[in-house]
N, C-alpha and C positions, 0 to 999 in steps of 0.2 A: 321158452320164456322170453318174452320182451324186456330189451335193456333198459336201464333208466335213460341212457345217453347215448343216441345211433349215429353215427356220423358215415355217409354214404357218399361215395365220388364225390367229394366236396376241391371243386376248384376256387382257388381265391386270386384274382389280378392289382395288380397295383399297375394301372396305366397297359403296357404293356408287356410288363414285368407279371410273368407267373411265379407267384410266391406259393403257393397249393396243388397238389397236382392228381389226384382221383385218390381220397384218402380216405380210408375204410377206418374205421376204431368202434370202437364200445366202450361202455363203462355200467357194471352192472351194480345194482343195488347193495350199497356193502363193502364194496369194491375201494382200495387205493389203486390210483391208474397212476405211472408216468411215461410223460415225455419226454424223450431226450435225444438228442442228437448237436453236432456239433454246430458253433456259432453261425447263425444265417440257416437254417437248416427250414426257418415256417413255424419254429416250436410257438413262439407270442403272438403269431399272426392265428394258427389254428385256435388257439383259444380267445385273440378277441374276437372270431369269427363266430364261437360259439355263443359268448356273451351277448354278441347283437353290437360289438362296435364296429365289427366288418361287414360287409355286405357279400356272400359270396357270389361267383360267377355262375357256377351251375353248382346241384348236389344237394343233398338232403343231409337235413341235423332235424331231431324229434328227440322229447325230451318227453319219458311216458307217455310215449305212443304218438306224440302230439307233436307237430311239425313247428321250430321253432327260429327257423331259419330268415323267414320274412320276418319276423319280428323283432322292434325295436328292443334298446337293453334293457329299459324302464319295466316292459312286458315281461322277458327275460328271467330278468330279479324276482318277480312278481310270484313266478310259474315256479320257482325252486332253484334259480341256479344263478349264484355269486360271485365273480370276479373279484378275487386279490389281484391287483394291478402289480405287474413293475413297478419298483417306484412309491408302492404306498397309495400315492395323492389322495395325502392327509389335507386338509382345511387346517391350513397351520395356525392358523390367529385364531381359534376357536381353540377351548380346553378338551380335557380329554373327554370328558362327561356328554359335550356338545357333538362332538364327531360320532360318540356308540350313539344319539340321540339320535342323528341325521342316518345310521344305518339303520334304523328300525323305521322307516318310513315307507319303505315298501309292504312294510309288515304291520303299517297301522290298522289294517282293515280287516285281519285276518282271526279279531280275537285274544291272538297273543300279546304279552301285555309288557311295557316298555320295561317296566321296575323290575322283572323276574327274568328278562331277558341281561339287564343291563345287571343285576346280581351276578347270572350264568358269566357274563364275560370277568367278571371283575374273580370269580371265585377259577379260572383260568388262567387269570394273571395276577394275584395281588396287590402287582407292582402297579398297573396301572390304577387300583382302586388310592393308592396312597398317592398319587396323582392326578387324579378325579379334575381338579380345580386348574392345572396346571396346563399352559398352550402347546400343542402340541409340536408346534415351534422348539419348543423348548426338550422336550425327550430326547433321548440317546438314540442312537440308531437302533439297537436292540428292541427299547420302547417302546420307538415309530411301530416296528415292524409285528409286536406285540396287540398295537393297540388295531393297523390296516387288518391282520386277525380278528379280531375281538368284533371290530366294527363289519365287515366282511359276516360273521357268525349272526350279528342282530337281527336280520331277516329271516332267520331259523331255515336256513336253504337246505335242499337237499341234497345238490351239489354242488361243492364248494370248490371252486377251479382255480387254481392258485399258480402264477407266477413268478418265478426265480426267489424263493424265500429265503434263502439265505445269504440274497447279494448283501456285500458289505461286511458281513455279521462276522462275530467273533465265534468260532466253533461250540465254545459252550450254550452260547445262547440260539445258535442252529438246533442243537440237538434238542433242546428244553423246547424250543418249537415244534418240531416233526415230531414230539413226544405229545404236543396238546392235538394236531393233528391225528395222532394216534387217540387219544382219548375221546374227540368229536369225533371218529370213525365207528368208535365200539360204541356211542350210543345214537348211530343209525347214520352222521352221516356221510355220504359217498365225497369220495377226493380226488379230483384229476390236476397232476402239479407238474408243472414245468421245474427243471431246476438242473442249475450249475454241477454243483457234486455230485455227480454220476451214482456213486456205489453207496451214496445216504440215499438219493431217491432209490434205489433198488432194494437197499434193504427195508427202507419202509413201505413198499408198498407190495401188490399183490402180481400184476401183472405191470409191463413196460410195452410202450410201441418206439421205433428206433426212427426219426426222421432225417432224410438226406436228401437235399436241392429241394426240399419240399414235396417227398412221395414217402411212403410210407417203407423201409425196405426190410424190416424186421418186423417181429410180435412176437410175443412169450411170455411164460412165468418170469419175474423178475429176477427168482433165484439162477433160475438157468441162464439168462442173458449175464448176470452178474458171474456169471463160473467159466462165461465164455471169453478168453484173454483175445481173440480175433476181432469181436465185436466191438470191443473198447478201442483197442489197433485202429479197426477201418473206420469206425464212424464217431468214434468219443476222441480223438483225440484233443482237439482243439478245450471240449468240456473239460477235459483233467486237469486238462492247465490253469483249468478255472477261469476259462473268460464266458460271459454273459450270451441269454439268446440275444 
């Protein structure tokens, strides 16, 4: 069965700096994938490489069979696959209504249609429907991180690759997240997520790849990496502590 998401000896450089180093993963249709590994480890650099904000050095990424490695992020988006950034990068002087607007733009041509997409996000968040009008300047960090979601989903991707969602957040409203991520999973679609809290990404998700110096040095069912107290030891430490890729 071809994966949705292949990523084959993927080396990535910055300068002379190898930040990648022959990295094998998947991500099958269906699928919550994470990544985790401790701070500096490639976790943010592997996914903007898949986005198309990286340029890799050598290695293949094909997304449904289709090689998407040369291609810009614009194309990227296009083809089914969504970057929640670190950070958000909301359009803060725009309201909330204006930022879900600008992510359905990739998706203007496709058919689907702004109002029923931009329902879907709001019946995901409530909160931001009763914010609609409001700059996104102005949200709580919870909100922000509700709405780079919501906006993130308008393209109706099929994989949604998501970075460190829980930086900042208050643990309740972590959970109420990986809870909507669970819900966009059960109706179709696939999640590959970077993230801080080691044993929330493991328990949401399906499998885990373990990244160190930027090689891949682990892969497994999430349960089993999560049951392994050595794992966490050699390669999570720095994440428990909760510092950021």
């Amino acid at each position: 069965m071809t994966a949705l998401l292949e990523v084959g000896d993927l080396d990535v450089n910055y300068g002379a700096i190898s930040a990648l180093r022959g990295v094998n993963m998947q991500v099958q249709a269906g699928e919550i994938v994470a990544v985790i590994g401790a701070n500096g480890a490639g976790k943010s650099t592997l996914l903007k490489t898949i986005a198309g904000l990286v340029s890799p050095r050598s290695g293949r990424i094909t997304f449904e069979g289709q090689d998407i490695a040369s291609k810009p992020a614009y194309e990227v988006v296009k083809r089914g696959v969504t970057l929640l950034p670190e950070g958000r990068e909301l359009f803060r002087e725009m309201s909330v209504l204006e930022n879900l607007q600008l992510g359905f733009l990739p998706a203007r041509h496709s058919g689907a249609s702004l109002d029923d997409r931009v329902d879907y996000a709001y019946s995901l968040f409530p909160r931001l429907r009763e914010r609609s009008s409001q700059h996104a300047s102005t949200l709580s960090g919870g909100e922000a991180q509700m709405l780079g979601v919501a906006r993130a989903l308008m393209s109706s991707p099929k994989l949604l690759v998501v970075d460190e969602l829980s930086l900042g957040l208050a643990p309740q409203i972590v959970e109420q997240l990986f809870e909507v991520l669970a819900t966009i999973n059960r109706s179709g679609t696939s999640v590959l997520i970077v993230e801080q809290f080691v044993h929330m990404a493991l328990e949401h998700s399906d499998r885990a790849y373990v990244l160190a110096k930027g090689e891949v040095v682990l892969t497994g069912l999430s349960r089993e990496i999560a049951a392994d107290p050595s794992v966490t030891d050699s390669y999570l430490g720095a994440e428990m502590a909760g510092t950021s890729s």
